[in-house]
Each structure stands twice: as structure tokens, then as C-alpha cells.
KEVEXDREN-699243 format. One record per residue (C-alpha): x, y, z; residue number from 1. Coordinates in steps of 0.5 Angstrom, whole numbers, plus 500, padded with zeros to 3 digits. Example, Ala and Ser with C-alpha at 12.3 -4.5 7.8 and 13.67 -1.06 7.14 Angstrom:
residues 2
{kemar {525; 491; 516}; 1}
{kemar {527; 498; 514}; 2}
END
This chain:
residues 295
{kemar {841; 610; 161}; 1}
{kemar {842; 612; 169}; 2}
{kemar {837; 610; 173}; 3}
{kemar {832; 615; 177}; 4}
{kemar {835; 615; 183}; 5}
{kemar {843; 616; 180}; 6}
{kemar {839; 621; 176}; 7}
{kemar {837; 625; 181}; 8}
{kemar {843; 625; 185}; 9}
{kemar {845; 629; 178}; 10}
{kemar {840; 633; 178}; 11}
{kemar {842; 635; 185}; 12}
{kemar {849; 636; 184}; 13}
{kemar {848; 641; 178}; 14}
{kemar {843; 645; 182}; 15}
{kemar {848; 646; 188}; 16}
{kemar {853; 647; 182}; 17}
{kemar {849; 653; 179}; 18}
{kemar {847; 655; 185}; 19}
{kemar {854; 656; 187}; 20}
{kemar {855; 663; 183}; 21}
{kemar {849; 666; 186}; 22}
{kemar {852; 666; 192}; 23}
{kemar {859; 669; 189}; 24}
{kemar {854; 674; 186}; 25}
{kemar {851; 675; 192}; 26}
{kemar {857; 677; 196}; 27}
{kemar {860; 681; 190}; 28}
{kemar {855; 686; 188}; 29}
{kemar {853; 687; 196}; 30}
{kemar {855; 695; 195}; 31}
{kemar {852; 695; 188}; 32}
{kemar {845; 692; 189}; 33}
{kemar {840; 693; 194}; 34}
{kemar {838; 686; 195}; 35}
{kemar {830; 686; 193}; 36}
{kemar {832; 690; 187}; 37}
{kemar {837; 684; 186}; 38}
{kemar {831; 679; 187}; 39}
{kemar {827; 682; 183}; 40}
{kemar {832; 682; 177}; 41}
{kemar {833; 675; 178}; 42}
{kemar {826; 673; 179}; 43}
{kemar {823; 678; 172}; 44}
{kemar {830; 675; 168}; 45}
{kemar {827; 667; 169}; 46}
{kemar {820; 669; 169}; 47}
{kemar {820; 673; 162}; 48}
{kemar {824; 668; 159}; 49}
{kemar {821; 662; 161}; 50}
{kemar {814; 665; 159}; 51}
{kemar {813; 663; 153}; 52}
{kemar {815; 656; 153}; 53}
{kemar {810; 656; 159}; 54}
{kemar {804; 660; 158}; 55}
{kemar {800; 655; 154}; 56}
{kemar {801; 649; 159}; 57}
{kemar {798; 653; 163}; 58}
{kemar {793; 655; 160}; 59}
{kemar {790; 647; 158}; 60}
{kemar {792; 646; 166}; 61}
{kemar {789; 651; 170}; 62}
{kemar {783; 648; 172}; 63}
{kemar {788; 643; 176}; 64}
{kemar {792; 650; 179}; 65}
{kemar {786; 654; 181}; 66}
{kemar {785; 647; 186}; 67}
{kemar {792; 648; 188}; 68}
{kemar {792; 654; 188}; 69}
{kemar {794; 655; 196}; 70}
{kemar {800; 650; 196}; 71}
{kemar {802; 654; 189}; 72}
{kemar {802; 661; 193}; 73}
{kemar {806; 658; 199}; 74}
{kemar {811; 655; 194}; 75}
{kemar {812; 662; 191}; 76}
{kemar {813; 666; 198}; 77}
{kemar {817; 661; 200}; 78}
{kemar {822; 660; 194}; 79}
{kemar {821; 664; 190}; 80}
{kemar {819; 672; 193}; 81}
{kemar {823; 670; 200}; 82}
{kemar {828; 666; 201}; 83}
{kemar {833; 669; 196}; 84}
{kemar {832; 676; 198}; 85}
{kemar {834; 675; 205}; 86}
{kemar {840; 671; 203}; 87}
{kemar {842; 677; 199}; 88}
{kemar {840; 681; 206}; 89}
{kemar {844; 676; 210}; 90}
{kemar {850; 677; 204}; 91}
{kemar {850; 685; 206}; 92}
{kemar {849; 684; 215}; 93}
{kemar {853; 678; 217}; 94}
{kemar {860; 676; 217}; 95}
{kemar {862; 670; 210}; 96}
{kemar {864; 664; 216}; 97}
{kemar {856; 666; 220}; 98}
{kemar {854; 665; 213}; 99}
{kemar {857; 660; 211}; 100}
{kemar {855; 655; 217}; 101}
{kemar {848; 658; 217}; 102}
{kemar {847; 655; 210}; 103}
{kemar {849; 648; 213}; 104}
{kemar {843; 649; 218}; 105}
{kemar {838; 648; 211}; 106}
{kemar {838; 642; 210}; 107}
{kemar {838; 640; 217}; 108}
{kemar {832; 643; 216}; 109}
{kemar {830; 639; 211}; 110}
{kemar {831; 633; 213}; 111}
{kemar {828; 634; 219}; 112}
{kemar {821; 637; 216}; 113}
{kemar {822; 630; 211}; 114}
{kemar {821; 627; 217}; 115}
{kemar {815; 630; 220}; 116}
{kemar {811; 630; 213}; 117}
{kemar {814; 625; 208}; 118}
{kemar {816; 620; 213}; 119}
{kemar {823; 619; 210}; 120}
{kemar {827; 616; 216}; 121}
{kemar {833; 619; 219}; 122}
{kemar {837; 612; 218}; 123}
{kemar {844; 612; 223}; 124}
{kemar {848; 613; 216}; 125}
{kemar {844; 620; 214}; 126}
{kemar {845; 622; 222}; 127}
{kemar {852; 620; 221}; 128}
{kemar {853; 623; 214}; 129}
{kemar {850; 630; 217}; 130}
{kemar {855; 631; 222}; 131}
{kemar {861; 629; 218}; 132}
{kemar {858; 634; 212}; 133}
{kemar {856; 640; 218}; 134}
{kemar {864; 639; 220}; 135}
{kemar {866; 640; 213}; 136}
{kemar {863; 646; 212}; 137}
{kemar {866; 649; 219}; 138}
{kemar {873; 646; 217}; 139}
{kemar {871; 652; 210}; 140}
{kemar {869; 658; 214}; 141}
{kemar {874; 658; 220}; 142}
{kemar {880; 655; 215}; 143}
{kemar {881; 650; 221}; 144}
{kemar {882; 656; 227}; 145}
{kemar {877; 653; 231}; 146}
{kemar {879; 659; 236}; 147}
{kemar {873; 663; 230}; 148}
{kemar {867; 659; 233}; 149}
{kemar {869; 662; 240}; 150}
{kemar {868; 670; 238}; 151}
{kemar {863; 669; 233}; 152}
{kemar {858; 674; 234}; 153}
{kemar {851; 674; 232}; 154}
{kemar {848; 680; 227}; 155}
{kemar {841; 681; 224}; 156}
{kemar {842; 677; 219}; 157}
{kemar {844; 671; 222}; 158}
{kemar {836; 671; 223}; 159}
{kemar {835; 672; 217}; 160}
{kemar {839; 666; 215}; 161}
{kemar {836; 661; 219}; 162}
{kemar {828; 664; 217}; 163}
{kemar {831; 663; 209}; 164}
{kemar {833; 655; 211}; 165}
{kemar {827; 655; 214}; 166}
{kemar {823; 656; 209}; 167}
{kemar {827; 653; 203}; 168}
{kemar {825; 646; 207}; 169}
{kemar {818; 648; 207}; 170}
{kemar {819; 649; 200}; 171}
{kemar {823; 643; 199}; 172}
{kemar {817; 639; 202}; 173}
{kemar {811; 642; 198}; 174}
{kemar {815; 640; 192}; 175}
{kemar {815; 634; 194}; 176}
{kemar {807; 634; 195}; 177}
{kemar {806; 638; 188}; 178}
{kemar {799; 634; 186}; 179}
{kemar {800; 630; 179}; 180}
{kemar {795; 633; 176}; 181}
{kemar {799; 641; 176}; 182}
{kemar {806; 639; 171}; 183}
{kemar {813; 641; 173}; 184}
{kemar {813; 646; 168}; 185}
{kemar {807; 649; 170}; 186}
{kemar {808; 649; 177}; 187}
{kemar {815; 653; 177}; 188}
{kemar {812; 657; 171}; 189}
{kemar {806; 659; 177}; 190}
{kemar {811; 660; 182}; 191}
{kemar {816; 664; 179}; 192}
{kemar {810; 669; 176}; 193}
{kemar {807; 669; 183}; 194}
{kemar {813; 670; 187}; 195}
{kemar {816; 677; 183}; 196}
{kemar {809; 680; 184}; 197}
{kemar {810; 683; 191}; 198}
{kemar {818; 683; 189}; 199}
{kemar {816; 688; 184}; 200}
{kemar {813; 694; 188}; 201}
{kemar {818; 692; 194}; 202}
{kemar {824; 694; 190}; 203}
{kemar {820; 701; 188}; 204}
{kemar {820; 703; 195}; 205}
{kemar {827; 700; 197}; 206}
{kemar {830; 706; 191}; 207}
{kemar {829; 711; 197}; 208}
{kemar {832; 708; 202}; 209}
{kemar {839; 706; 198}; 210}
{kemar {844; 709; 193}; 211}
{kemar {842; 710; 186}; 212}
{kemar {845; 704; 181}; 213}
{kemar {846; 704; 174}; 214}
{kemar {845; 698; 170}; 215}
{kemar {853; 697; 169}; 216}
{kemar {854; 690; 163}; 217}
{kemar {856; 687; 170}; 218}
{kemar {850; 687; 173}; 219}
{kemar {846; 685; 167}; 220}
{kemar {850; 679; 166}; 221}
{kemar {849; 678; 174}; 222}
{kemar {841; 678; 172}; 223}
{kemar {842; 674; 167}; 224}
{kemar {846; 668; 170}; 225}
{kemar {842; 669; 176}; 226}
{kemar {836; 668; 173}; 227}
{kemar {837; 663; 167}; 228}
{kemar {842; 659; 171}; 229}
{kemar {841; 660; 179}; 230}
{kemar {833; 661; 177}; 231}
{kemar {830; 658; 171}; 232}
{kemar {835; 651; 170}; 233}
{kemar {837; 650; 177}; 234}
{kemar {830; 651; 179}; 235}
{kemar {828; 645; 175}; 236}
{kemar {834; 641; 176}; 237}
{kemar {832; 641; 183}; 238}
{kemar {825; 641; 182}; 239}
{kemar {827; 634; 178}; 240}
{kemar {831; 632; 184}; 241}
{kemar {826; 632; 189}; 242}
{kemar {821; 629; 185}; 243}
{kemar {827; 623; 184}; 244}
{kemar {830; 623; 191}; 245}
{kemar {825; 626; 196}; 246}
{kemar {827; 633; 200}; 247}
{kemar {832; 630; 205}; 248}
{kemar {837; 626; 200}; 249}
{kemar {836; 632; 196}; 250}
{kemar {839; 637; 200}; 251}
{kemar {845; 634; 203}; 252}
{kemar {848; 636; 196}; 253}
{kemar {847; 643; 199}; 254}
{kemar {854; 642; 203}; 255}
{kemar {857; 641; 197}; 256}
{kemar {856; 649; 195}; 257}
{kemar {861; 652; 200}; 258}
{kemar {866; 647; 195}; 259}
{kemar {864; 649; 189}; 260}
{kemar {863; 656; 191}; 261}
{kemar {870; 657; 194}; 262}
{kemar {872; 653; 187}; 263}
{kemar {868; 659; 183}; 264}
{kemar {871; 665; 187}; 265}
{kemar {878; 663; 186}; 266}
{kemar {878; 663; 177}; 267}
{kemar {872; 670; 178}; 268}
{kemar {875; 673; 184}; 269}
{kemar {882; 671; 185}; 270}
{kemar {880; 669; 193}; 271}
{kemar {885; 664; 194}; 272}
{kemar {884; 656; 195}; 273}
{kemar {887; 653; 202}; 274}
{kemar {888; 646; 205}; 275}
{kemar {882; 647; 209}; 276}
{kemar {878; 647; 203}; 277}
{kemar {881; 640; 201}; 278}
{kemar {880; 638; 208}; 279}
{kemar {872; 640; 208}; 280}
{kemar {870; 637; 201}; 281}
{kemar {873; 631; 204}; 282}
{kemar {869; 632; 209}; 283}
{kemar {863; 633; 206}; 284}
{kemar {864; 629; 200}; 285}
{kemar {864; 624; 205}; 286}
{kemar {858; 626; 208}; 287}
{kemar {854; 626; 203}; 288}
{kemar {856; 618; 201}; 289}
{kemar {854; 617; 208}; 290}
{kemar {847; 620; 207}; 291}
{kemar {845; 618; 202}; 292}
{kemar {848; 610; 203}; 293}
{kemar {841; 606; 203}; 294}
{kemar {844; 601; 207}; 295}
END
């Protein structure tokens, strides 16, 4: 039986790996979906399909909700109704290398406010690991043509980017200190339905600013792996994690997610694989095993 640290590194990992095709997805329906619209898809597929298994625990622990309500309503805006719209935003207004080395400020972030309000430490080794990972991720996004980082230029979404790895952290942090006494199930059960209730109307009102849509199988299926894969499972994989391992080990798995969704875009999208993809999986991989040494 693996023990619960090593289990929660796996928990991690297949969340970074779910999470890999949400960002595929992002960037291939750009042009066929408004992002709210897509948030609101997603959120609604996870939220409708999770219900049934989630209402009567709920229900035996609502008194234990309504005391946590606060804590639960700010984990629904962060994780829930905000960090992934502007991801979906950020998809549509910033070039792929700004949002690829956006991405790496997350955990970053998380790592950051672990310490400020958990009081994990910052070890050499996690220092160390963070800026090896962090070159991992720019050898991805330039091809190794360090020329790129010289004319990047800065968009509206590039903002966005940096307010969605914000408040992933904050999110991060307020699943760590999810009280006891609210379970996994009813806690995610509570955020999912509290953060599609402003997704919805936002996504009525953003139809008359954007082209009309159909729903074509293809988007059908992206609302389906969106919700049940990158929403409901990933969602719990990473909850377990963070309740295993803490915010800041868990999110140093996130600079894997480049990786996995270079891999994903190959096989789905014919995007090619280079040597500086090898180059930055070493990189990072060897990141994430310096990060997460405990001595």
C-alpha cells in the first residue's frame, strides 16, 4: 500500500495530466466558444453529474456548511467561477509562449502564500527546484530561442494570467484549511454549484457580444472531458493531493503540465514534438525532484 505522501504525489500527477487537455482545449475551441460560455459548460456538466452522489451528504452536513460558509464561497469564486474563465480568456488575448511562462508563476504563488499562511518552508532544495522547473518551461515556450523572450510583448491577457495564478493559490490555501468537519465530497459538491451560479447569467449576457455557436459533437465532447475529467476527477485528485502534501509540493507538479500538454497536442492536434521539449521535461522533471527532496 503506498503510503500518503507517495500517494499524493500520484494524486497530483494525474490532476496535472487531466488538466493538460483542458489547456488543448482552450486554445482549440478559442474561435468556436466564448469563454464564460465554456466555463459554464464545463462547471454545469461537473455540477450536474456530480449531484446525485453529493446531495444527501450535503444535506446530513449542512450545519457544518453554513459555518463554513465564507471560506466555501471564496473557494467557489476563486476555483471555481474565476480562474478558469480567465484562463479561457487569457487563451484568446495573449500569445501561446506569454501563456505558457505565465502559467509557471502559479505555483510560484502557491508556494509563496504556503508560507505566509501554512508555514511550510521554502527549503534551498524547493528554491533551487523552482528555478530549474521555471527554465524547463521557457526551454518549451521559446524552442530554446532565448531571442523570444527579449520581444515579447505584454497583452490584456497577460494580466489575467497573473490574477488566475493568484487566486489558484489562494484557492490551494483554502483547501488546505478546509475545516474537518465539511468532507472532501461536500466541500467540492458546495464549490462546484456556488461557483456556476454567477457563470450562468454571465454566459447569457456575453451571447450578445460574440457569434452565435452550435452545439456541434465536438463541443459536446469538450464539455464532457471538461467537466468530468478536468472539473469533477482532477478536481478531487488535486483536492486529495493538497490535503496529502500541502499547496506547495502539490503545485510544483503543475510545471509538468506544458509537458503533458505538448504530448496531448501531438497525438489530438498534429502539433509537433522538438528536442526542447525533451530538453524542458528534463528540466522540469528534474525540478519537481529537487522541490519535493525532504532533505
Amino acid at each position: 500500500m503506498l503510503q500518503p505522501q507517495t500517494l499524493g504525489y500520484v494524486y497530483a500527477l494525474l490532476a496535472v495530466v487531466i488538466w493538460s487537455g483542458n489547456f488543448v482545449i482552450a486554445s482549440g475551441f478559442v474561435d468556436a466558444l466564448p469563454p464564460i460560455t465554456l466555463a459554464a459548460l464545463r462547471w454545469g456538466t461537473a455540477t450536474l453529474f456530480f449531484a446525485p452522489f453529493v446531495v444527501g451528504r450535503m444535506r446530513r452536513e449542512w450545519p457544518a456548511i453554513r459555518a463554513n460558509l465564507l471560506p466555501l464561497c471564496g473557494a467557489a469564486f476563486t476555483g471555481v467561477t474565476v480562474f478558469n474563465t480567465l484562463i479561457y480568456y487569457s487563451a484568446r488575448t495573449t500569445d501561446t509562449v506569454n501563456l505558457a511562462l505565465l502559467t509557471g508563476t502559479t505555483p510560484i504563488f502557491v508556494v509563496i502564500l504556503s508560507r505566509l499562511f501554512l508555514g511550510e518552508k521554502i527549503t534551498p532544495f524547493r528554491a533551487a527546484g523552482l528555478a530549474v522547473a521555471v527554465g524547463g518551461m521557457v526551454a518549451i515556450a521559446t524552442r530554446g530561442d532565448l531571442d523570444m523572450l527579449r520581444t515579447l510583448t505584454f497583452r490584456t491577457g497577460d494580466l489575467t494570467m497573473l490574477l488566475a495564478g493568484l487566486l489558484w493559490a489562494v484557492y490551494s490555501i483554502l483547501i488546505k484549511r478546509r475545516s474537518p468537519s465539511v468532507s472532501l465530497f461536500s466541500f467540492l459538491g458546495v464549490t462546484f454549484l456556488i461557483g456556476l451560479i454567477p457563470l450562468i447569467p454571465a454566459a447569457l449576457i456575453e451571447q450578445h457580444f460574440h457569434p452565435a455557436w452550435a452545439m456541434t459533437p465536438a463541443i459536446v465532447g469538450a464539455a464532457l472531458y471538461t467537466g468530468l475529467g478536468a472539473s469533477l476527477a482532477a478536481f478531487f485528485l488535486w483536492s486529495s493531493a493538497v490535503c496529502l502534501i500541502g499547496p506547495g509540493t502539490s503545485s510544483l507538479f503543475q510545471y509538468l503540465t506544458p509537458v503533458f500538454s505538448g504530448i496531448t497536442a501531438y497525438f489530438l492536434l498534429g502539433q509537433p514534438i522538438t528536442v526542447w521539449h525533451g530538453v524542458g521535461f528534463v528540466l522540469i522533471f528534474t525540478g519537481v525532484v529537487l522541490a519535493t527532496r525532504q532533505r
